[in-house]
C-alpha positions in Angstrom: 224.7 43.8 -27.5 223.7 42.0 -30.5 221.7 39.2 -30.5 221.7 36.2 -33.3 218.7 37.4 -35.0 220.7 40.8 -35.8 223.1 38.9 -37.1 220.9 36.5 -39.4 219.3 39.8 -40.4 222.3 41.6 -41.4 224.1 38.4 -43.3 220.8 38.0 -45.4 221.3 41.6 -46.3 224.3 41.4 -47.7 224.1 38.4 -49.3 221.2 40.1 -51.2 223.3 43.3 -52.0 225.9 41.0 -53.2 223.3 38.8 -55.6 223.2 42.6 -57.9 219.4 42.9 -56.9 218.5 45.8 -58.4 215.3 48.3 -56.7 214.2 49.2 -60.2 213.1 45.7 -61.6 209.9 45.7 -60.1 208.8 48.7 -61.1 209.9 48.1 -64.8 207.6 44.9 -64.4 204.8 46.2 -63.7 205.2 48.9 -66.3 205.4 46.1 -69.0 202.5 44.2 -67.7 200.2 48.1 -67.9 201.3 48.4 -70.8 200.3 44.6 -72.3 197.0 45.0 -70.6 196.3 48.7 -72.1 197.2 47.0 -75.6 195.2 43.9 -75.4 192.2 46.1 -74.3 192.7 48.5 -77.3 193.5 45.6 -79.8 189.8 44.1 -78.2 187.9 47.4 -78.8 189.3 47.8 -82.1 188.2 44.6 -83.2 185.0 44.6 -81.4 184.3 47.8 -83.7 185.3 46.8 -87.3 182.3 45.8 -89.2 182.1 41.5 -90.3 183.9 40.9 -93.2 181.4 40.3 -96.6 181.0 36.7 -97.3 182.4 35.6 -100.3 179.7 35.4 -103.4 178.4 32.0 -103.9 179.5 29.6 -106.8 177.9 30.3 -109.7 175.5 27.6 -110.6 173.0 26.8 -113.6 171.0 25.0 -111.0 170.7 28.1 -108.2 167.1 29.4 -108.8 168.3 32.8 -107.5 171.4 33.1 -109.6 169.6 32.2 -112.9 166.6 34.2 -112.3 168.6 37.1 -111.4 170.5 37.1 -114.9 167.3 36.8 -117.1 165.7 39.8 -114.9 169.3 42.0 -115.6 168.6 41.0 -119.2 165.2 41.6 -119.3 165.9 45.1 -117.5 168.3 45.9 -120.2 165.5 45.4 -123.2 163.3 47.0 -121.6 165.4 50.4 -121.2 166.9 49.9 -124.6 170.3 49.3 -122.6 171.5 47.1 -125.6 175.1 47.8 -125.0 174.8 46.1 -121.2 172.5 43.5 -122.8 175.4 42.5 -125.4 177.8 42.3 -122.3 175.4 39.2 -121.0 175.8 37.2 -124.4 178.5 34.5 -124.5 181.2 34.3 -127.2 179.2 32.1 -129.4 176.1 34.3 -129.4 178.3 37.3 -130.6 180.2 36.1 -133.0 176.6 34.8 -134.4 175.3 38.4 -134.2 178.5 39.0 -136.4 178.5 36.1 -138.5 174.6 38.0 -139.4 175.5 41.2 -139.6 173.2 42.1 -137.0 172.0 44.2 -134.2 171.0 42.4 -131.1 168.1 44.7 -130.9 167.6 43.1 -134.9 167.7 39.7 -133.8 165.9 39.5 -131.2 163.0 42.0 -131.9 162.9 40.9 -135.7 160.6 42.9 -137.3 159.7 45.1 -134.7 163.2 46.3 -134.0 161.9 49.9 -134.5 159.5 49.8 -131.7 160.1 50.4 -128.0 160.0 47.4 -125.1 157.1 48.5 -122.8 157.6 45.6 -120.7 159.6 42.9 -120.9 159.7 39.7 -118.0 159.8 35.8 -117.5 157.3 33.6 -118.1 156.6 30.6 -116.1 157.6 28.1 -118.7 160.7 27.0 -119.6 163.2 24.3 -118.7 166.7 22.8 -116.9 169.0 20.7 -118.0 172.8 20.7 -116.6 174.3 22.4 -119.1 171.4 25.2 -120.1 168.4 26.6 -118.9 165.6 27.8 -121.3 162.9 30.8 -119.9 160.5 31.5 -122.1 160.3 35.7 -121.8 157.5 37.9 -123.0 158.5 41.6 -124.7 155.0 43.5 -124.4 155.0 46.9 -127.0 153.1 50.0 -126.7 150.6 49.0 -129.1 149.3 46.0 -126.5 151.0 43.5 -128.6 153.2 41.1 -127.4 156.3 38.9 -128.7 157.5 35.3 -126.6 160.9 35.1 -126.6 163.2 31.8 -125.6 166.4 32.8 -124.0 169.0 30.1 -123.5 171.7 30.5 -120.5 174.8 29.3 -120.1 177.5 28.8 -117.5 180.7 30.4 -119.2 184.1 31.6 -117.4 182.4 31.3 -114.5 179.3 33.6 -115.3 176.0 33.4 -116.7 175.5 34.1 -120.2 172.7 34.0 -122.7 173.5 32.0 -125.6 171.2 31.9 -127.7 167.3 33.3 -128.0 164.1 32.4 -130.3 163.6 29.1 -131.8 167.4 28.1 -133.3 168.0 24.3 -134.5 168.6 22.5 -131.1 172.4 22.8 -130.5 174.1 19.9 -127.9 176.0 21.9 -125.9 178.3 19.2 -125.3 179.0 19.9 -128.9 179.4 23.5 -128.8 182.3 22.7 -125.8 183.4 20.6 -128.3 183.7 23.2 -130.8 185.1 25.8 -128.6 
């Protein structure tokens, strides 16, 4: 005998069979879900492992004390092993077409007479000056007879790089001027 629950029972049965219900759909769900947990923890460790990126360099600046005391030190360095190829790389446009305009070495022109003698040491002294447009260090070239020679070296900002412009004692040049010119 059947009772009205076994009817209930069996009606909600087939009224499931007929809905296309399928026994594989849960098992295919929780598939997908593994595998988007297995991926988000992989894509986690792998970022959790790459090194930070490098931050980008900072604007170069006549007024950065670091920056400008960096590029006379490079220069300096360059005298001082007789690097005078790097050394013309640091000039600006101006100062090479003056070393051509001369007809000289940069060695020549900056060394003068003692152009034949070797740089024992060569650094910055603590004088010099800032303006917005250039920065003057007064730098001292020290030879292996114990004498010494005090350079001026003038900086510039050019093409977004610090150049020397111009060295020793020229006329005073405005560099508003020389942009002028340019």
């Amino acid at each position: 005998m059947r009772t009205i629950f076994d009817d209930v029972t069996a009606r909600s049965n087939r009224e499931e069979e007929s809905k296309g219900g399928s026994k594989l759909v849960p098992p295919i769900l929780w598939f997908v879900m593994l595998v988007f947990l297995v991926g988000t923890w992989s894509v986690y460790r792998w970022v959790l492992n790459q090194p930070a990126p490098e931050p980008p360099p900072p604007p170069v600046s006549l007024e950065d004390l670091r920056q400008t005391s960096e590029a006379f030190a490079t220069f300096n360095r360059h005298v001082r092993e007789a690097n005078w190829p790097e050394a013309e790389k640091m000039l600006s446009k101006a100062a090479l077409e003056r070393l051509t305009k001369e007809g000289k070495t940069l060695r020549e022109s900056i060394l003068g007479d003692r152009k034949e003698d070797r740089v024992v040491e060569a650094a910055s002294t603590p004088s010099g000056e800032r303006t917005p447009e250039l920065v003057r260090q007064d730098c001292v070239y020290k030879f292996p007879d114990g004498q010494f020679k005090i350079i001026p070296l003038m900086l510039i900002k050019e093409e977004e790089r610090l150049v020397i412009d111009r060295w020793a004692y020229d006329e005073p040049v405005d560099p508003r001027k020389q942009k002028k010119s340019s």
